[in-house]
MIZAFI-857272 format. One line per 10 residues: number of its first residue (from 1); their letters; for each residue x, y, z of C-alpha. Coordinates in pm, 1 decimal, always signed. Layout:
<pts>
NUM> A> X/Y/Z  ...
</pts>
This chain:
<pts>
1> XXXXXXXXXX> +14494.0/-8526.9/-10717.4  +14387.8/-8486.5/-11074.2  +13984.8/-8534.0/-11147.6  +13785.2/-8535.9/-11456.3  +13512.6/-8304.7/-11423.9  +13301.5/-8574.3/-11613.5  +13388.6/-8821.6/-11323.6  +13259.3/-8560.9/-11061.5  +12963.8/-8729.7/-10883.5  +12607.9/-8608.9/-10959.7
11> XXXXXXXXXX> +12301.3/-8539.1/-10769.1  +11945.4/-8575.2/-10952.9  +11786.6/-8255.6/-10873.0  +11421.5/-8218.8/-11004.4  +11352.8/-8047.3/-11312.5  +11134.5/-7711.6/-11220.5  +10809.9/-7756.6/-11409.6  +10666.1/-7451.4/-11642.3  +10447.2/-7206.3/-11503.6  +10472.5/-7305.2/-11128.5
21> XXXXXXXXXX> +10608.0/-7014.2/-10856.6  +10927.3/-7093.7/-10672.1  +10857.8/-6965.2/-10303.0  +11201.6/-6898.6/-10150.5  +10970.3/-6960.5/-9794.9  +10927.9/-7334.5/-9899.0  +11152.8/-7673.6/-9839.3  +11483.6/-7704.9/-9911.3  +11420.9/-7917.7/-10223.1  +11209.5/-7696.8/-10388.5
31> XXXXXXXXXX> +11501.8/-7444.5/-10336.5  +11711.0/-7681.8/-10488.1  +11497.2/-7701.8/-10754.1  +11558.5/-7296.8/-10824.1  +11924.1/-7357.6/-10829.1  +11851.3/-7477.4/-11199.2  +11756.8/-7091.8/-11299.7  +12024.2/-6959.2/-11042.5  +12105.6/-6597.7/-11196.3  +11850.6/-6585.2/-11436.6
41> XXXXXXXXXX> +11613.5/-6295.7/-11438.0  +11289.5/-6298.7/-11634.1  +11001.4/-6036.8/-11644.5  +10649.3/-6234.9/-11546.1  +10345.3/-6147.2/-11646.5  +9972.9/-6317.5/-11424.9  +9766.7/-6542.2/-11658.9  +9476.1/-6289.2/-11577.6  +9668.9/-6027.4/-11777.8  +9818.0/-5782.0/-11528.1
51> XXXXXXXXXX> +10187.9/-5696.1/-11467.3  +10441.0/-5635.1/-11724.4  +10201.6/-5614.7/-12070.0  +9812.1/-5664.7/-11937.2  +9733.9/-5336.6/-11855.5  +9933.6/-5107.0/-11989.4  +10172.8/-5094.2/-11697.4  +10569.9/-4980.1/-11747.1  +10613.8/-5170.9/-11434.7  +10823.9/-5486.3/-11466.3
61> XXXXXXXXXX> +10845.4/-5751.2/-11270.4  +11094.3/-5932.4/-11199.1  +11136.5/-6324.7/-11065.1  +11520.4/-6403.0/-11025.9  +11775.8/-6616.2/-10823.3  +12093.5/-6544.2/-10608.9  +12424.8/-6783.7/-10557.0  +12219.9/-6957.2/-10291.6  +11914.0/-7062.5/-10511.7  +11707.7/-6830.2/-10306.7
71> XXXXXXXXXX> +11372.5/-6654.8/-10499.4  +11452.4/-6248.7/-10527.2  +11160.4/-6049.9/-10679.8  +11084.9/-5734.5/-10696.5  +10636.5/-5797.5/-10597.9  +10474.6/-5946.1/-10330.3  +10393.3/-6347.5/-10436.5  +10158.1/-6594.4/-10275.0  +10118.2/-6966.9/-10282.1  +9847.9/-6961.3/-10564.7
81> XXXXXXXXXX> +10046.6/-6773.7/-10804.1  +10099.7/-6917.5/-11104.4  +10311.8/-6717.3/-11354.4  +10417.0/-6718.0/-11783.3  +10771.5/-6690.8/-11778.0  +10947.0/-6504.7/-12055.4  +11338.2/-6539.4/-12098.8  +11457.8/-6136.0/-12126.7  +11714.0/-6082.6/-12404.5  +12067.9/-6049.0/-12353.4
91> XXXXXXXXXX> +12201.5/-5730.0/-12242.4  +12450.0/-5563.6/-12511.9  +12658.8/-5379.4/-12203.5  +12723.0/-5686.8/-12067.0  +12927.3/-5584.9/-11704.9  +13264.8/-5682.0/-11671.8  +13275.1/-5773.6/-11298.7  +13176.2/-6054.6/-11086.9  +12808.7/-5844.2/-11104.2  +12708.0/-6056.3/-11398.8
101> XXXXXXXXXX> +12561.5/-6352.9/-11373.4  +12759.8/-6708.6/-11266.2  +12714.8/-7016.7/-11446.4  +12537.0/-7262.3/-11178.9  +12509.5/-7613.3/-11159.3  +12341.7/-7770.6/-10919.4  +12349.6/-8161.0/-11003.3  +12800.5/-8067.6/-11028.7  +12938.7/-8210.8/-10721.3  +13304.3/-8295.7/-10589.0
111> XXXXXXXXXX> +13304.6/-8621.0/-10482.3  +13432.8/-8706.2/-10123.0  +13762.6/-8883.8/-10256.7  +13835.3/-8530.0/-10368.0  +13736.2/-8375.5/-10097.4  +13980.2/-8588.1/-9906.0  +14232.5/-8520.3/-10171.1  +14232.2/-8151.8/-10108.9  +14230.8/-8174.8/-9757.5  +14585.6/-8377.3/-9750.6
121> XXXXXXXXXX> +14754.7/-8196.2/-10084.6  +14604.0/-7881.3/-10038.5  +14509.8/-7857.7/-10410.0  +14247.4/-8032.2/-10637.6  +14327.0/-8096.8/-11004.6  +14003.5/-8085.8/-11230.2  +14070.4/-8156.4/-11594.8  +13875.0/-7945.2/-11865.4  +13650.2/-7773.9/-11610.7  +13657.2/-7522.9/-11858.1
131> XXXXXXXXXX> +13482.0/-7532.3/-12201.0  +13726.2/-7457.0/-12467.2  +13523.6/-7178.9/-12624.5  +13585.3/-6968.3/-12274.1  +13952.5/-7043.7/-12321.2  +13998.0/-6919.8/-12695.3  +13766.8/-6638.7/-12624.1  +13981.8/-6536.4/-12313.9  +14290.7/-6586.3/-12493.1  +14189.0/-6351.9/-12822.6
141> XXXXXXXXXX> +14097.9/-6099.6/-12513.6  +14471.6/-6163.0/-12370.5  +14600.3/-6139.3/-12725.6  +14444.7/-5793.3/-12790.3  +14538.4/-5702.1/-12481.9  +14912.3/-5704.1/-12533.0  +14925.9/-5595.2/-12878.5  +14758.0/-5245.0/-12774.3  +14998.2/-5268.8/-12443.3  +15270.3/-5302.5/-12748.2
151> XXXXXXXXXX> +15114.2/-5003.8/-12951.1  +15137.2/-4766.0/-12679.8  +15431.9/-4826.7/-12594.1  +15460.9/-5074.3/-12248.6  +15696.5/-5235.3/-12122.7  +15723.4/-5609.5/-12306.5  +15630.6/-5786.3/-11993.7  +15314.7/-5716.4/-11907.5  +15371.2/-5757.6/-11518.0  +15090.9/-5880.3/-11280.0
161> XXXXXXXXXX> +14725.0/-5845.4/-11316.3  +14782.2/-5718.6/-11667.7  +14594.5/-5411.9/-11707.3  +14269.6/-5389.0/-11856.8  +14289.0/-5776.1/-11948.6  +14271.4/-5861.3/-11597.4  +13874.7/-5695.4/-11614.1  +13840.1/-5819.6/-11937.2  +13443.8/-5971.7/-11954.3  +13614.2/-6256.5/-12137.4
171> XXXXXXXXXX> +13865.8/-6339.2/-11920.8  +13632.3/-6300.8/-11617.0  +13388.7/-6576.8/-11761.8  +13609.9/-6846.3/-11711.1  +13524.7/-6802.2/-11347.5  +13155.3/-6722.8/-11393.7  +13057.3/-6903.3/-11685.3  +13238.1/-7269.6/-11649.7  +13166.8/-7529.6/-11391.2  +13466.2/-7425.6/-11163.7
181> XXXXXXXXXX> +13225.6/-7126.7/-11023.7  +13001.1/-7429.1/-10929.1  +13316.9/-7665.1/-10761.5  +13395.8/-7294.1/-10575.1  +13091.6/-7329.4/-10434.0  +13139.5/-7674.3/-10321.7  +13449.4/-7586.0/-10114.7  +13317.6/-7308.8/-9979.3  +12946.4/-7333.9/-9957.6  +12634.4/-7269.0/-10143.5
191> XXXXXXXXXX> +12598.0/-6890.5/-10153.6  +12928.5/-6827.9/-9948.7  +13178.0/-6743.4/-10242.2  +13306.9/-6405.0/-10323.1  +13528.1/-6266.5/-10580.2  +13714.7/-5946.2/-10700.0  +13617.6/-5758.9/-11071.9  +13948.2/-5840.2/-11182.2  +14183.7/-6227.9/-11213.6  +14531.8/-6213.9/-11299.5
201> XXXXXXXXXX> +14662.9/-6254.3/-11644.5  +14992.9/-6445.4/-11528.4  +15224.9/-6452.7/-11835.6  +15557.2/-6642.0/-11833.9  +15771.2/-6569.7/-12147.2  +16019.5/-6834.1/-12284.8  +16396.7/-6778.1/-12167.1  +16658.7/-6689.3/-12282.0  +16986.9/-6919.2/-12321.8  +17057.6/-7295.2/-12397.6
211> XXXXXXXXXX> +16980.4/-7581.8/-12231.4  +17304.6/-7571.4/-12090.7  +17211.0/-7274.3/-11766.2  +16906.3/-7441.4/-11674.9  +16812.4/-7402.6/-11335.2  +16713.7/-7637.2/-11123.4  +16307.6/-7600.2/-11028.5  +16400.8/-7796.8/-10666.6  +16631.1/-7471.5/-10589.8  +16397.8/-7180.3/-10742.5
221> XXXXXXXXXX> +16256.7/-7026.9/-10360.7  +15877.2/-7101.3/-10295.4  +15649.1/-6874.3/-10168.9  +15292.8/-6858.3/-9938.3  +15081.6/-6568.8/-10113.5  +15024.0/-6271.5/-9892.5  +15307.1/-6416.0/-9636.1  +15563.0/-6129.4/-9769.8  +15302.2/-5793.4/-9733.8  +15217.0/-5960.8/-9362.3
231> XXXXXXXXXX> +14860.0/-6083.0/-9443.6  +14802.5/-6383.6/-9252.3  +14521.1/-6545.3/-9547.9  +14459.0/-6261.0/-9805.3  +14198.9/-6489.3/-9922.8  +14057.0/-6806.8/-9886.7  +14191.6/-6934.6/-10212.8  +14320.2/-6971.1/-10515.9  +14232.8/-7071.3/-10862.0  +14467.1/-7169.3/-11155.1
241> XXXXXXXXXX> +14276.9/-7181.1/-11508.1  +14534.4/-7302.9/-11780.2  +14490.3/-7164.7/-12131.2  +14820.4/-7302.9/-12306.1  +14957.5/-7682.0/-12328.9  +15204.9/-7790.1/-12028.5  +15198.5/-8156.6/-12080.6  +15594.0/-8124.2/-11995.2  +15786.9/-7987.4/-11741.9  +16006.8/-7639.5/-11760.4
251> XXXXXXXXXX> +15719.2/-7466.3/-12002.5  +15642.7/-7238.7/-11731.9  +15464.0/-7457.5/-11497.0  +15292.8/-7402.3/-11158.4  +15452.3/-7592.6/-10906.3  +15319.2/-7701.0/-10590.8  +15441.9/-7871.8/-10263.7  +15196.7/-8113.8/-10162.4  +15088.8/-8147.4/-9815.0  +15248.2/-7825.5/-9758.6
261> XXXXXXXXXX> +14962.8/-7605.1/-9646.5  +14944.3/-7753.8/-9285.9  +15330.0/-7687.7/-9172.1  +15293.0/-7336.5/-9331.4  +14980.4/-7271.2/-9159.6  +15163.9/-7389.4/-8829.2  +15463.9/-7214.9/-8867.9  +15283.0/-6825.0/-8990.2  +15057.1/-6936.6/-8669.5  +15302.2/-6941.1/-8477.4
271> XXXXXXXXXX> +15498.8/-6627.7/-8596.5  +15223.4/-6390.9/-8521.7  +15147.8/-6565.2/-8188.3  +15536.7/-6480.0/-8115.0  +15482.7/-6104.9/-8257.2  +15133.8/-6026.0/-8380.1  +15213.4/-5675.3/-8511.4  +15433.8/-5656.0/-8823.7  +15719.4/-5791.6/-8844.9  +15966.2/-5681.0/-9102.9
281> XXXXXXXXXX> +15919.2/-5798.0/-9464.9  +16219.1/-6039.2/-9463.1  +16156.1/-6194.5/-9086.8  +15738.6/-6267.3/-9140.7  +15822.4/-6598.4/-9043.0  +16000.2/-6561.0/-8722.6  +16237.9/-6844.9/-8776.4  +16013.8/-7081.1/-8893.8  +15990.2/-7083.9/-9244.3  +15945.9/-7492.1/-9345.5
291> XXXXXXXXXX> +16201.3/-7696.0/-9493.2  +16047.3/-7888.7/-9741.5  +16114.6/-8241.3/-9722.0  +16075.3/-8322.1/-10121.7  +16082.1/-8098.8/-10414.6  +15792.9/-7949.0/-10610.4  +15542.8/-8130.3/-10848.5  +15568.5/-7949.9/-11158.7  +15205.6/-7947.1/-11283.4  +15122.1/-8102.4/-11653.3
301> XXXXXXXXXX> +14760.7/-7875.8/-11745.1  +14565.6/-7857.1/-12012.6  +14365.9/-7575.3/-12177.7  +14096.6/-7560.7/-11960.9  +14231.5/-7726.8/-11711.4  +14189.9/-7560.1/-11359.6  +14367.0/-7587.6/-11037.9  +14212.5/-7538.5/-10655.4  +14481.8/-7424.7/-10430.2  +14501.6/-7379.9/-10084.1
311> XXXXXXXXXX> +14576.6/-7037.3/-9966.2  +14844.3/-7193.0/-9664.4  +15018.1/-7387.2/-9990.1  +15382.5/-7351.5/-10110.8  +15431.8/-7300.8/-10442.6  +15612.9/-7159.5/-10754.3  +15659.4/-7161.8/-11089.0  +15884.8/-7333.8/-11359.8  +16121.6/-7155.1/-11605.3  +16001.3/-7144.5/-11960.2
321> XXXXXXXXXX> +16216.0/-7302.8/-12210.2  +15975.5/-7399.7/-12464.9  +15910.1/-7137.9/-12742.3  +15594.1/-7074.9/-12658.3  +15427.5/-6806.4/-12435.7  +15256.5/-6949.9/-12115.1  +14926.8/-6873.4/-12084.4  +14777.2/-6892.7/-11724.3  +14463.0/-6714.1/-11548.8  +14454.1/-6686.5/-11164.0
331> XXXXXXXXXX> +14120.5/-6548.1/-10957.6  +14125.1/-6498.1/-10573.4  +13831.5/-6663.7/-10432.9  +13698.0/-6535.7/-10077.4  +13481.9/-6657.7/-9810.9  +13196.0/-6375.1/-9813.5  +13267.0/-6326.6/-9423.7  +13648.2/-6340.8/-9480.8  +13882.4/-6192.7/-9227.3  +14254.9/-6194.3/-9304.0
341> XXXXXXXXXX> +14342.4/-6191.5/-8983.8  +14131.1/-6452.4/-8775.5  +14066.4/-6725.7/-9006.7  +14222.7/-7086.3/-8906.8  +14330.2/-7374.9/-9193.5  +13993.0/-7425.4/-9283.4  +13693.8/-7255.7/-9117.1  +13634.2/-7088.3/-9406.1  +13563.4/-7401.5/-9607.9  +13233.8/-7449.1/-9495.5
351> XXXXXXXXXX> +13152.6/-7708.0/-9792.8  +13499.7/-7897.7/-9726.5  +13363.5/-7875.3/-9386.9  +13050.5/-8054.6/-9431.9  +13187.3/-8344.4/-9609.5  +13477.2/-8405.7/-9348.9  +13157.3/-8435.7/-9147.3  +12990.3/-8705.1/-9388.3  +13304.6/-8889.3/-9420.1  +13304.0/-8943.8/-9028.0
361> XX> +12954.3/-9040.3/-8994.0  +13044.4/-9300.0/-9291.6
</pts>
């Protein structure tokens, strides 16, 4: 299913009003009402003129939220506090790992047609989730990337991950600093998403040849991530951010087998239920690797564009024959109480979870 992040439906949340103290103890609205600073610190000084500049005092404190919306402070508060709030300037060592602080917004929500959507396909299509400032910024970082990769002499395919791009602070934001860090939430749940310091930089060259020893995408195998290295659900999973055109087909396109994600869950079920040690690489599926009943959908993304994909879901990727480089950035997203070996088709979608729930009430 393909979604415009402007069509995603919206819930009024109440503006916090200046000076008044968020108590992490209180309702669940006024939490929701701290979601709108989520991952800001500030330092805080009393209107009496203690704390950070009234007396003197090195001491700072600090008022601040985590993913959750929940207060974290570093002084005792009580219900009377009232508090001047001033905005800290940006630090200049700026970390590149998913320490810094996430982009949160709390009135961004997935609607429950695409809930629904990404329960039968096993992946959710959001169209410019990401602002294209992230994407040119992340792309320069690519760029520079592989021309010092080039100057020291590397190989001319950068291979997976990419080096130091892969932690580049650039190429991390388009996780942490677009409204998909938001929609990962709403899959998940609030406060429930985890990440690694590092995406992958997935670069697919042009090929070689004429049009003449095309292959045929239908034929090119597919693949379950993590089925090959015997781990069950390596993560919970997986997000696509496009940072080149592919408004055709064969320009290196990710390409998915809808519906998928439920027989392959079945079948690598199944497998370890037969032999729950290791089985060799080639035999991880005991037998029951699925025959696919139709061929892939051959994705047409955008810049900015970014894709939700089941971990259970087929998939692979087009050849290349445009001219062009393809441009693609993949982060593994996590459950924060993620066990590889345990977790069923969607326990850890706790947010997916809760709207299956709504939609039966309905």
């Amino acid at each position: 299913m393909e979604v415009e992040l402007d069509d995603l439906a919206a819930r009024e949340v109440p503006v916090m009003r200046q000076g008044k103290m968020l108590n992490s103890e209180k309702s669940d609205a006024t939490r929701n009402q701290a979601r709108l600073v989520a991952f800001c610190n500030v330092a805080m000084v009393t209107l009496d003129g203690t704390g950070a500049r009234g007396n003197g005092s090195e001491k700072k404190w600090f008022l601040g939220m985590n993913e959750a919306g929940e207060l974290r402070t570093n002084l005792p508060l009580s219900k009377d506090s009232l508090w001047v709030i001033e905005p800290q300037p940006p630090d200049t060592k700026r970390p590149t790992t998913s320490n810094c602080n996430p982009a949160y917004y709390p009135d961004l929500q997935l609607g429950l047609d695409n809930i629904d959507s990404f329960v039968k396909n096993g992946y959710l299509h959001v169209k410019r989730a990401v602002d294209n400032k992230l994407v040119q910024e992340a792309l320069r970082a690519i760029n520079y990337h592989l021309g010092q990769l080039k100057a020291k002499g590397g190989k001319p395919d950068p291979g997976p991950g990419f080096g130091l791009a892969s932690q580049d602070v650039h190429v991390l934001d388009l996780l942490h600093q677009s409204s998909v860090w938001t929609l990962a939430h709403r899959l998940v749940g609030v406060g429930k998403v985890q990440t690694k310091s590092q995406a992958q930089c997935a670069l697919r060259f042009p090929e070689p040849g004429s049009s003449m020893n095309r292959v045929d995408v239908g034929q090119m195998p597919w693949h379950v991530d993590g089925a090959n290295v015997h781990k069950r659900s390596p993560f919970t999973f997986l997000l696509g951010i496009c940072l080149s055109e592919q408004m055709q087909e064969n320009v290196g396109n990710l390409c998915v087998y809808p519906g998928s994600h439920i027989r392959c869950y079945e079948a690598l079920h199944a497998a370890n239920e037969v032999d729950p040690g290791q089985p060799p690489r080639e035999n991880v599926w005991q037998g029951r690797r699925p025959k696919m009943q139709t061929g892939p959908r051959q994705l047409l993304l955008q810049p900015g564009d970014a894709v939700f994909i089941h971990s259970k879901l087929a998939h692979t990727v087009a050849p290349n024959y445009s001219p062009n480089i393809r441009y693609q950035v993949y982060f593994r997203v996590f459950h924060v109480n993620h066990d590889p070996s345990k977790v069923t088709l969607w326990e850890e979608f706790e947010g997916v979870q809760s709207a299956l729930e709504e939609m039966s009430v309905g």
